[in-house]
py3Dmol code that shows the C-alpha trace and the ligand (Angstrom):
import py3Dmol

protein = """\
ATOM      1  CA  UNK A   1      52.145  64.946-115.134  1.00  0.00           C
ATOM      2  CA  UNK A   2      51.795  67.898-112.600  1.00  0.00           C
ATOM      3  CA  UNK A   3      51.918  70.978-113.597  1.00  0.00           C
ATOM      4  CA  UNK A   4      51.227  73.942-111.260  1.00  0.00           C
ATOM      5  CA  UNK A   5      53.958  76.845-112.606  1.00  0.00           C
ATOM      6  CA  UNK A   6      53.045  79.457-114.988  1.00  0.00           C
ATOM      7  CA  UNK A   7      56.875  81.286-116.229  1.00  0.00           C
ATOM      8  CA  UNK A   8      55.614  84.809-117.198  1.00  0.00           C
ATOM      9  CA  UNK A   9      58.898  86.216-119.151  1.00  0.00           C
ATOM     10  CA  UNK A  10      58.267  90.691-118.464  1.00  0.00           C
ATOM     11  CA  UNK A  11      62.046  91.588-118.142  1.00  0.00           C
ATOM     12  CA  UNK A  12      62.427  92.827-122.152  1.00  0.00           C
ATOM     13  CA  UNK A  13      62.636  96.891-122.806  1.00  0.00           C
ATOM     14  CA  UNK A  14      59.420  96.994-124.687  1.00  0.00           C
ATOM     15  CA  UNK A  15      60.729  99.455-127.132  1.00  0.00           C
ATOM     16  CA  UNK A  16      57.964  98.905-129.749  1.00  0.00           C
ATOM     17  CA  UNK A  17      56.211 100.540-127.067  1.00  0.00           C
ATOM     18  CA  UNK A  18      58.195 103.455-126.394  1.00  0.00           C
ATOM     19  CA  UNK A  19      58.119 106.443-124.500  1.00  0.00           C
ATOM     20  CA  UNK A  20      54.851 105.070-122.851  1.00  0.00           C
ATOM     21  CA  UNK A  21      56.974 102.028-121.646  1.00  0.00           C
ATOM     22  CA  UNK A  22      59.851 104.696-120.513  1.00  0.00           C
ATOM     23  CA  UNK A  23      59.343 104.087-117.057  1.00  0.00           C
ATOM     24  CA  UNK A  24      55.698 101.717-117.030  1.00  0.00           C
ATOM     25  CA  UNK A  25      56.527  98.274-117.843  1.00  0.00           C
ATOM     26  CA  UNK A  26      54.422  96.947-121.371  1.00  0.00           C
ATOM     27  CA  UNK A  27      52.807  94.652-119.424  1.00  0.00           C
ATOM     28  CA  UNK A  28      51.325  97.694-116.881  1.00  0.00           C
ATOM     29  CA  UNK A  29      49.492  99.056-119.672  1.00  0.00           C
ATOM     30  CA  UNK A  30      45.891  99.068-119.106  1.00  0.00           C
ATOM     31  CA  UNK A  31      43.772  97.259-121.945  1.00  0.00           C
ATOM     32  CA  UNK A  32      40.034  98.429-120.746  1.00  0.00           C
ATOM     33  CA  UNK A  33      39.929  97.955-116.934  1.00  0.00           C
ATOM     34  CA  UNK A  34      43.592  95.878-116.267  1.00  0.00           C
ATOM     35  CA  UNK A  35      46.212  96.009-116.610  1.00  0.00           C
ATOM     36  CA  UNK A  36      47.756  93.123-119.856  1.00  0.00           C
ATOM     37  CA  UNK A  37      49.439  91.085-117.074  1.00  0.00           C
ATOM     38  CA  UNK A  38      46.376  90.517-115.146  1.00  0.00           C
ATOM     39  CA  UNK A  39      44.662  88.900-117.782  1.00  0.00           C
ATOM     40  CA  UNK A  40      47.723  86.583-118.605  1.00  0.00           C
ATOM     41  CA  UNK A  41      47.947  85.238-114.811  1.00  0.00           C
ATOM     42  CA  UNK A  42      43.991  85.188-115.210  1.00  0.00           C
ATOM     43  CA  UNK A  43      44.058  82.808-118.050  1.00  0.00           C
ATOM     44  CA  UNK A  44      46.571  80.620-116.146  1.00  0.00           C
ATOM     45  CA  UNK A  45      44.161  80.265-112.709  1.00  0.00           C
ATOM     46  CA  UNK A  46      41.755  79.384-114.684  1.00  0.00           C
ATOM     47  CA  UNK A  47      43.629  76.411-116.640  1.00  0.00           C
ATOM     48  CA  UNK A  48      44.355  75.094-112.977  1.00  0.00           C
ATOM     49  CA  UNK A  49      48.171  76.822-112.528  1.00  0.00           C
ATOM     50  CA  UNK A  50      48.871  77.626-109.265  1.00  0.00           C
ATOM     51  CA  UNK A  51      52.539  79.610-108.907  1.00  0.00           C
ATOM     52  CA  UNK A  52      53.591  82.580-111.241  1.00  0.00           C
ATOM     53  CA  UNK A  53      57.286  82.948-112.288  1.00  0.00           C
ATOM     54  CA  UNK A  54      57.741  86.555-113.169  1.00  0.00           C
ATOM     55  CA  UNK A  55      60.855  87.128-115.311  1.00  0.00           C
ATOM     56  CA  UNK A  56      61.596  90.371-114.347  1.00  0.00           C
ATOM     57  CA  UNK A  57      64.511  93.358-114.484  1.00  0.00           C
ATOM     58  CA  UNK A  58      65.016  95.932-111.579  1.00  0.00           C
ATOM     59  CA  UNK A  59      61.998  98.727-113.426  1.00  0.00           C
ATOM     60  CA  UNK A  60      59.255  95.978-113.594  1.00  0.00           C
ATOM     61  CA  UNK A  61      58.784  95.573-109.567  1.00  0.00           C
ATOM     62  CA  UNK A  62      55.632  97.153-110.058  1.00  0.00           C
ATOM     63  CA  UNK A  63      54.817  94.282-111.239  1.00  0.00           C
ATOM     64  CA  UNK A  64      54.736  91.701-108.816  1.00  0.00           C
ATOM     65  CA  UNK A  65      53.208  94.765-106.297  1.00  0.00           C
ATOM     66  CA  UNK A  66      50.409  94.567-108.356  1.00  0.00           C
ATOM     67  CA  UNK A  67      49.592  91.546-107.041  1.00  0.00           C
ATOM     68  CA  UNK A  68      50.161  91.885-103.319  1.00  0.00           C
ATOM     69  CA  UNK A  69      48.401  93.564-100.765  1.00  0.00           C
ATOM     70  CA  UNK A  70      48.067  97.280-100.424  1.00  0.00           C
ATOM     71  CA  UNK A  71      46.740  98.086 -97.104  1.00  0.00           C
ATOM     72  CA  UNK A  72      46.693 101.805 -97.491  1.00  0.00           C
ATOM     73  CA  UNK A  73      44.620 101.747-100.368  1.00  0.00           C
ATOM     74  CA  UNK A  74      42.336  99.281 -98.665  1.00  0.00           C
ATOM     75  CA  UNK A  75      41.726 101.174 -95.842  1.00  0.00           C
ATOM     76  CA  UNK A  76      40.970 104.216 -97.597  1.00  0.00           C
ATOM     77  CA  UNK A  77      38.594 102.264 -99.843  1.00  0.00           C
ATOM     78  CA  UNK A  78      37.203 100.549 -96.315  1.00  0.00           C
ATOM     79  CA  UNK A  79      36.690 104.194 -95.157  1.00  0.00           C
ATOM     80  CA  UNK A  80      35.324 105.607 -97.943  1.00  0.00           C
ATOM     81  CA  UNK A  81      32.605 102.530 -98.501  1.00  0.00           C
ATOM     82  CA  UNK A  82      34.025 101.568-101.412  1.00  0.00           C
ATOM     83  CA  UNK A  83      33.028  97.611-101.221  1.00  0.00           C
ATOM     84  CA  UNK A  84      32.943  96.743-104.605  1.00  0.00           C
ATOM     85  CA  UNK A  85      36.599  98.032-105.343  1.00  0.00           C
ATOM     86  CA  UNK A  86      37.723  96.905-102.243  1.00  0.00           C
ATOM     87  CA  UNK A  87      36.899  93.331-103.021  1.00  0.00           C
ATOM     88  CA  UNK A  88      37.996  93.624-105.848  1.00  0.00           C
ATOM     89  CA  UNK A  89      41.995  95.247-105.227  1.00  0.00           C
ATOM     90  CA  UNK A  90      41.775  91.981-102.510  1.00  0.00           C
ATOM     91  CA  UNK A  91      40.617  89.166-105.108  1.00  0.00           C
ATOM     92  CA  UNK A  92      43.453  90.672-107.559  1.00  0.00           C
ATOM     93  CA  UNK A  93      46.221  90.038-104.049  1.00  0.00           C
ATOM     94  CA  UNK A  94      44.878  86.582-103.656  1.00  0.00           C
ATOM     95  CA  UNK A  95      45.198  85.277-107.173  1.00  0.00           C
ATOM     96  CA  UNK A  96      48.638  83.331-107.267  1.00  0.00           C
ATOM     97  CA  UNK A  97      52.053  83.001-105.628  1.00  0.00           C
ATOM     98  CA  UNK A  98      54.646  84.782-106.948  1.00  0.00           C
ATOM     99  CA  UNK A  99      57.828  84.017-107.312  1.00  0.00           C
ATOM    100  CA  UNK A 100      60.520  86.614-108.809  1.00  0.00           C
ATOM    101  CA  UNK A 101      63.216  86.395-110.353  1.00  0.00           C
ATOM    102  CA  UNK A 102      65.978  88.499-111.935  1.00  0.00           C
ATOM    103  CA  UNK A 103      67.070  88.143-115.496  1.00  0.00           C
ATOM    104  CA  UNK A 104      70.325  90.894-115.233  1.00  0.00           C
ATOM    105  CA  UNK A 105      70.953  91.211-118.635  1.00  0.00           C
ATOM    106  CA  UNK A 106      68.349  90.919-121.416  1.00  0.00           C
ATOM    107  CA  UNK A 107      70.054  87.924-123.480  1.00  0.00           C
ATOM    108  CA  UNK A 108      66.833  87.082-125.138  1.00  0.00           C
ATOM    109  CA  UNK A 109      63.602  85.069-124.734  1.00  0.00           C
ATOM    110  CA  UNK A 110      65.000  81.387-124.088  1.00  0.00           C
ATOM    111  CA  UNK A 111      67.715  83.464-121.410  1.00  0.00           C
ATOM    112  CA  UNK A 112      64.791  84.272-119.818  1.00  0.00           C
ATOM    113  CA  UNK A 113      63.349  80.994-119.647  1.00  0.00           C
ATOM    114  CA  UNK A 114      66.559  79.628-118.826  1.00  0.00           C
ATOM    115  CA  UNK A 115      66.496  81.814-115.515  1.00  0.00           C
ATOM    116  CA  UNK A 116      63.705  80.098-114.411  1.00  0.00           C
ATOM    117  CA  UNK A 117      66.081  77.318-114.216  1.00  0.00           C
ATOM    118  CA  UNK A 118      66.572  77.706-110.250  1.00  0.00           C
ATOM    119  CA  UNK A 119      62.731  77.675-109.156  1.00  0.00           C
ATOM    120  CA  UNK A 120      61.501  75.172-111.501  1.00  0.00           C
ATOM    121  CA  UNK A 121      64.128  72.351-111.401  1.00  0.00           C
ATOM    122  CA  UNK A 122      62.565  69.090-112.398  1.00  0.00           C
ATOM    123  CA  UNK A 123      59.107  69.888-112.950  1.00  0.00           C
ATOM    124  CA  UNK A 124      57.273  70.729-116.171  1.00  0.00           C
ATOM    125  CA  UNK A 125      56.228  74.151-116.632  1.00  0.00           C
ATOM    126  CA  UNK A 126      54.148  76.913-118.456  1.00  0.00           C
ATOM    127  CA  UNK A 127      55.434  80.003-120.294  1.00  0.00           C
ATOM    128  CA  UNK A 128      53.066  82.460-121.208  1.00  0.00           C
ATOM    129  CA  UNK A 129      54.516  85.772-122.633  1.00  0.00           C
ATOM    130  CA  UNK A 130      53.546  88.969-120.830  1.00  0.00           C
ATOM    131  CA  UNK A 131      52.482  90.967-123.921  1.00  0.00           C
ATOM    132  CA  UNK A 132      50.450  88.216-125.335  1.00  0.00           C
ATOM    133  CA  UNK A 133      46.601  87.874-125.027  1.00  0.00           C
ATOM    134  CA  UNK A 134      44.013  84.684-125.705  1.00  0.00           C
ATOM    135  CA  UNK A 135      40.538  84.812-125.208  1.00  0.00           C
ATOM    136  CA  UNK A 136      37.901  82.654-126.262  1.00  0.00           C
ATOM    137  CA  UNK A 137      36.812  78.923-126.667  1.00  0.00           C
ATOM    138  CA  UNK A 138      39.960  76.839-127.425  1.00  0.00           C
ATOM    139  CA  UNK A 139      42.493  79.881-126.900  1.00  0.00           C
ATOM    140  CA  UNK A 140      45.126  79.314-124.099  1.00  0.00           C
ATOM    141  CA  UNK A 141      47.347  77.786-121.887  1.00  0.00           C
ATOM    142  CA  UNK A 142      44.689  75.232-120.772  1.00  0.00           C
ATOM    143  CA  UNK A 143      44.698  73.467-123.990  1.00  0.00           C
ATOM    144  CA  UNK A 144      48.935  72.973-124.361  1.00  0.00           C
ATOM    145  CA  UNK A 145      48.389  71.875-120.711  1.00  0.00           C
ATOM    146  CA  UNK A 146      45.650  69.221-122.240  1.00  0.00           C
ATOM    147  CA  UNK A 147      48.328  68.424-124.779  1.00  0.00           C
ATOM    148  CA  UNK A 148      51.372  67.456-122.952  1.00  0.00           C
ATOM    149  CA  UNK A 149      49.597  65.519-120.424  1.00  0.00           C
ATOM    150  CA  UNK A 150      48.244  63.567-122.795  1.00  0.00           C
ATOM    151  CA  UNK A 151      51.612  62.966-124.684  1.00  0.00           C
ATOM    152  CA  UNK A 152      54.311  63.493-122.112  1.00  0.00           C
ATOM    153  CA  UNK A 153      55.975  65.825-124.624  1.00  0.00           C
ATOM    154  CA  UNK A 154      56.866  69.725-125.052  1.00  0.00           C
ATOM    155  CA  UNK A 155      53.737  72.235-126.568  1.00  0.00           C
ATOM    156  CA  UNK A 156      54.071  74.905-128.243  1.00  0.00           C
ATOM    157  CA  UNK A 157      50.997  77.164-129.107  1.00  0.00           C
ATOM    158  CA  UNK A 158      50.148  78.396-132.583  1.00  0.00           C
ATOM    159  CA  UNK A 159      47.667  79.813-134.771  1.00  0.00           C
ATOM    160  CA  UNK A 160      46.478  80.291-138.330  1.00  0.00           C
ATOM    161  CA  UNK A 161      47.796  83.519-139.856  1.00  0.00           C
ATOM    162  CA  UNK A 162      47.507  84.915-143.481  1.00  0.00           C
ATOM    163  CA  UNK A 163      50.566  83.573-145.392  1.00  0.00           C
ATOM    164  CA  UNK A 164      51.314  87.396-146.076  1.00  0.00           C
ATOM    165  CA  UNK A 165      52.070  87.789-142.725  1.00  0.00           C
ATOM    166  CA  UNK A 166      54.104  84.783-141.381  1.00  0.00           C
ATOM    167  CA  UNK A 167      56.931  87.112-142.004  1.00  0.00           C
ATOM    168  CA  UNK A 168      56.294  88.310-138.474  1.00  0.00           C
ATOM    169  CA  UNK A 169      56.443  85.109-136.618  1.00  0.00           C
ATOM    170  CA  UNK A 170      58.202  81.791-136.084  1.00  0.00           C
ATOM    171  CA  UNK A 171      56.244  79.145-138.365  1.00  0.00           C
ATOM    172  CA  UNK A 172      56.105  75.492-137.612  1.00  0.00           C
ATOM    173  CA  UNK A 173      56.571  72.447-140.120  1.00  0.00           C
ATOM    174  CA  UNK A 174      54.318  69.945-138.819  1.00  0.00           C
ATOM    175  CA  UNK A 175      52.660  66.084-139.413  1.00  0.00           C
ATOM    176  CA  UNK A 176      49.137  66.187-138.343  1.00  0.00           C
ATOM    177  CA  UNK A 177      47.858  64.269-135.451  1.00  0.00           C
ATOM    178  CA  UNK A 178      44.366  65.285-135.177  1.00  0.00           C
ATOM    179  CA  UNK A 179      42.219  68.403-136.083  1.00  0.00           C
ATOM    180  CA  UNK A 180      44.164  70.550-134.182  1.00  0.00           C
ATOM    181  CA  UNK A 181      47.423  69.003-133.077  1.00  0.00           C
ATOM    182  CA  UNK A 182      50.661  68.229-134.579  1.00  0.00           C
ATOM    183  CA  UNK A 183      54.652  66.641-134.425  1.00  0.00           C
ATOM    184  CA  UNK A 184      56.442  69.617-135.657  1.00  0.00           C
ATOM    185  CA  UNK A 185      59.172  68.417-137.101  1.00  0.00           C
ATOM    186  CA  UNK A 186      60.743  71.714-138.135  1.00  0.00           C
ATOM    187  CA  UNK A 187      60.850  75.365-137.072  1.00  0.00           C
ATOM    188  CA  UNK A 188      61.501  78.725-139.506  1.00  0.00           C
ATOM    189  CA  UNK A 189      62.130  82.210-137.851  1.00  0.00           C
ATOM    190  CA  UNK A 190      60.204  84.547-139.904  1.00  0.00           C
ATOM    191  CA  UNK A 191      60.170  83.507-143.192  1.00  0.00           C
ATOM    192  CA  UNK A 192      59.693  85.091-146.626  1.00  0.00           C
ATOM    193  CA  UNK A 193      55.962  83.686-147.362  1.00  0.00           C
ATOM    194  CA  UNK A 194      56.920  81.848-150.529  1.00  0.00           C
ATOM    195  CA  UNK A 195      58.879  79.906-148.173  1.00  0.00           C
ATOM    196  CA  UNK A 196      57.167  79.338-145.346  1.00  0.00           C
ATOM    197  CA  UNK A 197      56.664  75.664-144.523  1.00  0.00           C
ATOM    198  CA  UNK A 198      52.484  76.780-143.373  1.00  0.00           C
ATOM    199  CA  UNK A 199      51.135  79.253-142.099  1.00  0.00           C
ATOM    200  CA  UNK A 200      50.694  78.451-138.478  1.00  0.00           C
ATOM    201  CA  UNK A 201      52.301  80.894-136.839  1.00  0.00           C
ATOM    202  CA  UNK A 202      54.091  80.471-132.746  1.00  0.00           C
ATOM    203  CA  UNK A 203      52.389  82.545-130.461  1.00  0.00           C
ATOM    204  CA  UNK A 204      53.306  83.239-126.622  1.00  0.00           C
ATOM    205  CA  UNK A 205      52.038  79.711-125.051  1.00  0.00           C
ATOM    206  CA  UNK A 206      54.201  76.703-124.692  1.00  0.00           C
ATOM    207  CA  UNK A 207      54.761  73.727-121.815  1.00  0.00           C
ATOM    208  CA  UNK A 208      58.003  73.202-121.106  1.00  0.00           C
ATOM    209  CA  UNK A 209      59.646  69.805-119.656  1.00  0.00           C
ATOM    210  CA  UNK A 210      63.200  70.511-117.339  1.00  0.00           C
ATOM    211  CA  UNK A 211      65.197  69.040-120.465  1.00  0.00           C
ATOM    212  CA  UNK A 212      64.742  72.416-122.269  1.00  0.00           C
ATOM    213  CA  UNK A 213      67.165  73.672-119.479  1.00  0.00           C
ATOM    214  CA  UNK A 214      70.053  71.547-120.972  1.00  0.00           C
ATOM    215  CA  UNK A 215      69.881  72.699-124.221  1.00  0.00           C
ATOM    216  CA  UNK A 216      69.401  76.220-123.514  1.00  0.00           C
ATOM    217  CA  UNK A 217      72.631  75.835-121.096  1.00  0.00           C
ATOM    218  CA  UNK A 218      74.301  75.244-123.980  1.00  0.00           C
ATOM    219  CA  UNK A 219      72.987  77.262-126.715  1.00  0.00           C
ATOM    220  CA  UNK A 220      75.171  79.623-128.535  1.00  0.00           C
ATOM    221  CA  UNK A 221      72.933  83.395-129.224  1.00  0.00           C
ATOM    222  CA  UNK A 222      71.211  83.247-132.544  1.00  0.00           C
ATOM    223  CA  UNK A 223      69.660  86.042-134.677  1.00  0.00           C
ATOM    224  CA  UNK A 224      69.911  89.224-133.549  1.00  0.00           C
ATOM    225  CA  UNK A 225      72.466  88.290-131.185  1.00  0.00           C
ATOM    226  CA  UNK A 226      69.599  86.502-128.693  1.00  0.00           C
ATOM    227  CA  UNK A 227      69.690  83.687-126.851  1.00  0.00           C
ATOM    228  CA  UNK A 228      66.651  82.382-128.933  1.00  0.00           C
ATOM    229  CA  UNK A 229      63.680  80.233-127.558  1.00  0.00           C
ATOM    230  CA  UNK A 230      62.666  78.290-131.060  1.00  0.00           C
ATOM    231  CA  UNK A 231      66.468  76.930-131.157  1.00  0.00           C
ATOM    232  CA  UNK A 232      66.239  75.656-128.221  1.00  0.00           C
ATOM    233  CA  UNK A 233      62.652  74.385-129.669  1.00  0.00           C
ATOM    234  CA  UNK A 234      64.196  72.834-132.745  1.00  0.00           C
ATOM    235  CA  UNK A 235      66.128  70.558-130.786  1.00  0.00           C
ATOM    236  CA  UNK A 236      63.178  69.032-129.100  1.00  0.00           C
ATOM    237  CA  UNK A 237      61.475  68.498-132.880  1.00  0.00           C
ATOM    238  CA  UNK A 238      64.723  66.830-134.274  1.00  0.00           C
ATOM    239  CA  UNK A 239      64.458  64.598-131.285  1.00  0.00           C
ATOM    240  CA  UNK A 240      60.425  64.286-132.245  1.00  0.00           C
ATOM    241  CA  UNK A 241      59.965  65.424-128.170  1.00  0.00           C
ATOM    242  CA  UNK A 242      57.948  68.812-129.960  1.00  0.00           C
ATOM    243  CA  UNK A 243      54.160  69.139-130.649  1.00  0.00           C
ATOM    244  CA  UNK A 244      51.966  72.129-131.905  1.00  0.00           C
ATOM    245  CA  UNK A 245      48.756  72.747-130.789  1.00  0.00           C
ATOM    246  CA  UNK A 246      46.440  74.802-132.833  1.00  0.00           C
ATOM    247  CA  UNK A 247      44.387  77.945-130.775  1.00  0.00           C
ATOM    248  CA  UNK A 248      41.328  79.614-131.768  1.00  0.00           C
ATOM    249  CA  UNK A 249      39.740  82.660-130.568  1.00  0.00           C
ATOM    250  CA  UNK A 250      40.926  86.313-130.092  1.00  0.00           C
ATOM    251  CA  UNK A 251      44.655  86.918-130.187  1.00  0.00           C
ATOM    252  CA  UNK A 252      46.537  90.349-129.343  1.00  0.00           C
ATOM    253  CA  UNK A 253      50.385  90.950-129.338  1.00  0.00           C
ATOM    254  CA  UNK A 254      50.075  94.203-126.974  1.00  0.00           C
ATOM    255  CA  UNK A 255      53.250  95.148-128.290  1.00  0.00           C
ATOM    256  CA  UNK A 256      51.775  96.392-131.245  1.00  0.00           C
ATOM    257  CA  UNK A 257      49.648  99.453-131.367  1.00  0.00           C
ATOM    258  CA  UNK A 258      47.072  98.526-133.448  1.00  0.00           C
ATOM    259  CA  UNK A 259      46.286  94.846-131.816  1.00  0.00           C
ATOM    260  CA  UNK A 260      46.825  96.863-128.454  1.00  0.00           C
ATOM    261  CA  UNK A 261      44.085  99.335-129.552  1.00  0.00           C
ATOM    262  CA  UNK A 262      41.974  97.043-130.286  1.00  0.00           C
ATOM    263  CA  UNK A 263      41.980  94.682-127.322  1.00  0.00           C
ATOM    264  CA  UNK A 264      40.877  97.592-125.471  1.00  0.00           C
ATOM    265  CA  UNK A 265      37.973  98.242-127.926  1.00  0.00           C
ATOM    266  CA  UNK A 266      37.288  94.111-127.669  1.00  0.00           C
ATOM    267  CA  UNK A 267      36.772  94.356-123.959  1.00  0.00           C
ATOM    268  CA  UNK A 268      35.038  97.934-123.990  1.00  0.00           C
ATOM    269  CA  UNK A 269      32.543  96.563-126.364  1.00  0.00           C
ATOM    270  CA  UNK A 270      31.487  93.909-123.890  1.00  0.00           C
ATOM    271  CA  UNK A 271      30.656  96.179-121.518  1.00  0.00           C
ATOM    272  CA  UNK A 272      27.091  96.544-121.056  1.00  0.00           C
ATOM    273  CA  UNK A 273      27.576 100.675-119.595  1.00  0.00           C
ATOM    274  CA  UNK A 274      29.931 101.828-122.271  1.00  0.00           C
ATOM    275  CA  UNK A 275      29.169  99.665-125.299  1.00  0.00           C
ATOM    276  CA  UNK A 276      26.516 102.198-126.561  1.00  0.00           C
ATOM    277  CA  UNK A 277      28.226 105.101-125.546  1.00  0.00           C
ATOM    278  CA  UNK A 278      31.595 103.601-126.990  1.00  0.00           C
ATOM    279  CA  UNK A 279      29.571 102.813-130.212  1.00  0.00           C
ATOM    280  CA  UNK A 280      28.398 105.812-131.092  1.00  0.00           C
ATOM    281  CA  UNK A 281      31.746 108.112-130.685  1.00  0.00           C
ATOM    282  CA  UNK A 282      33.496 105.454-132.696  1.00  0.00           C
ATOM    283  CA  UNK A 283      30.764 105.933-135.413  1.00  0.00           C
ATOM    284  CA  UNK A 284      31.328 109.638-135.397  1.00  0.00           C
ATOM    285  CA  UNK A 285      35.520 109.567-135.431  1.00  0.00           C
ATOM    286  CA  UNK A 286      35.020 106.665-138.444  1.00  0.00           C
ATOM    287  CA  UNK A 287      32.627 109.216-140.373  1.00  0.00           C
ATOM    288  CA  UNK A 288      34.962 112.103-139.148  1.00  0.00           C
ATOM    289  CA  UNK A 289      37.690 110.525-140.343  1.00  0.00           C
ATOM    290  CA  UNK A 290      36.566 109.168-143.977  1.00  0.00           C
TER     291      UNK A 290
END
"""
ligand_1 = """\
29
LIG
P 59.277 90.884 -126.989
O 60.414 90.951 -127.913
O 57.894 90.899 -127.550
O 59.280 92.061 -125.922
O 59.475 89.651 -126.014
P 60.255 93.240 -125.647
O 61.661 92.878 -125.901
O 59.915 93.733 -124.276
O 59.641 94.311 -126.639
P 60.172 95.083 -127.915
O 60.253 94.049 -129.016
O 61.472 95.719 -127.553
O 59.090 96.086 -128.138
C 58.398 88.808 -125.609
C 58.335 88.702 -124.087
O 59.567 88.204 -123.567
C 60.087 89.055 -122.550
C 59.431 90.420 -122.787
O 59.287 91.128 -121.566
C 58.090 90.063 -123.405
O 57.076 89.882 -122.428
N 61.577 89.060 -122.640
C 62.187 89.266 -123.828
C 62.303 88.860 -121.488
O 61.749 88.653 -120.377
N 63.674 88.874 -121.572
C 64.334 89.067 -122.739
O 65.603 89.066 -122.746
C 63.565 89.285 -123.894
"""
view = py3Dmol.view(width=600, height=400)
view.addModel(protein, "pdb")
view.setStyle({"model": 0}, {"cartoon": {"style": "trace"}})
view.addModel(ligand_1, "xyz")
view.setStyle({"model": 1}, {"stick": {}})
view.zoomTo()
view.show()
């Protein structure tokens, strides 16, 4: 199974993010260096995907710019000797195709999947969310893509979360198969934890076959009036097409404020120039602030 597309869904409102998403799409937000997107298409090069899919609306074109070319900043960077930088706004323009396309009304995450209908026709596919960041051993796209070639079914990405909080997330009934890998056979959108059926938790990673297309075609909205992703997931489990594979590492939903704070303190701190520096004022604003 061949599978070179990465769908990168960026076309919702991002109002958990408001006003600084007013008019700067979520996923232009820096975190340390770059900007949240960059590391998401980063994390697919580097599991061997080759095209992105950006989901996008008519305020995100920014985008997609950000990874094209920019000859007027190059050649001031040229003039000015700026090498390293100048490399470096190139290597960024040479990191994928993209492909855009335009989800005109915001109907919801499996919508926006559904858009992708048109570029993607018969071939498998990735969808990585564009506010949704893995690092570490075992964390990403690369191991769904491990999954489904191995089983010739559907992936969907989770991890282990406290049982006090799978209120937040869509939690997966599954059979083990191995350490880290499951059938799900049943999937519960933010349940109460008492009734949660475990406490792995869907994050933004799945691999998609071209049958998800179907039943999203025909998919009547769900809660909150959305055309919902996990329905169109619990279709593949009753059909045992569905499997779960566990992550590990660093997870951030840059949607929220505190996990977005934090990512940039993650990357800040592995940087060998600031981490003192960075240290030592977040020493004084803890002590200031106890
Ligand atoms: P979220 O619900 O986290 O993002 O969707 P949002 O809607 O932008 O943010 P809030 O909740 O209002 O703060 C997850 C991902 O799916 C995309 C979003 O851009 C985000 O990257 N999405 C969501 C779409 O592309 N289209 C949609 O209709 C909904």
């Amino acid at each position: 199974m061949e599978i070179t597309k990465a769908v990168i869904p960026v076309a919702g409102w991002g109002t958990r993010s408001l006003p600084a998403t007013k008019n700067v799409p979520k996923e232009m937000l820096p975190i340390f260096r770059k900007p949240i997107v960059q590391y998401i298409v980063e994390e697919g090069i580097a599991a061997g995907l080759k095209d992105v899919v950006f989901i996008t609306n008519q305020n995100k074109t920014i985008i997609e710019d950000h990874f094209d070319r920019n000859f007027l900043l190059e050649q001031l960077l040229e003039r000015a000797g700026k090498t390293a930088m100048l490399e470096e706004v190139r290597r960024v323009a040479s990191l994928v195709n993209v492909i855009g396309v335009r989800q005109k009304e915001q109907l919801g995450l499996g919508h926006a999947v559904l858009t992708a209908r048109e570029v993607c026709q018969n071939e498998p596919f990735a969808v990585m969310l564009g506010d949704d960041l893995m690092f570490g051993v075992q964390a990403g796209i690369g191991e769904l893509l491990k999954a489904a070639k191995e089983t010739g079914k559907a992936v969907v990405g989770v991890i282990e979360v406290p049982k006090s909080k799978v209120s937040r997330y869509g939690v997966i009934k599954g059979e083990s198969i191995d350490s880290h890998t499951y059938r799900v056979t049943n999937l519960v959108e933010k349940p109460k934890p008492e009734e949660a059926p475990s406490n792995l938790a869907i994050i933004g990673r799945y691999v998609l076959l071209p049958e998800i297309f179907d039943i999203l075609e025909g998919q009547r909205a769900g809660v909150g009036g959305e055309i919902q992703l996990t329905d169109a997931l619990q279709g593949l489990a009753d059909q045992d097409k569905l499997i779960a594979v566990r992550l590990a590492g660093q997870r951030f939903d840059a949607g929220d404020w505190v996990e977005y704070l934090t990512a940039n303190i993650y990357f800040a701190l592995q940087d060998e120039e600031l981490r003192d520096d960075l240290v030592k004022r977040l020493q004084e604003l803890l002590s200031c602030s106890s």
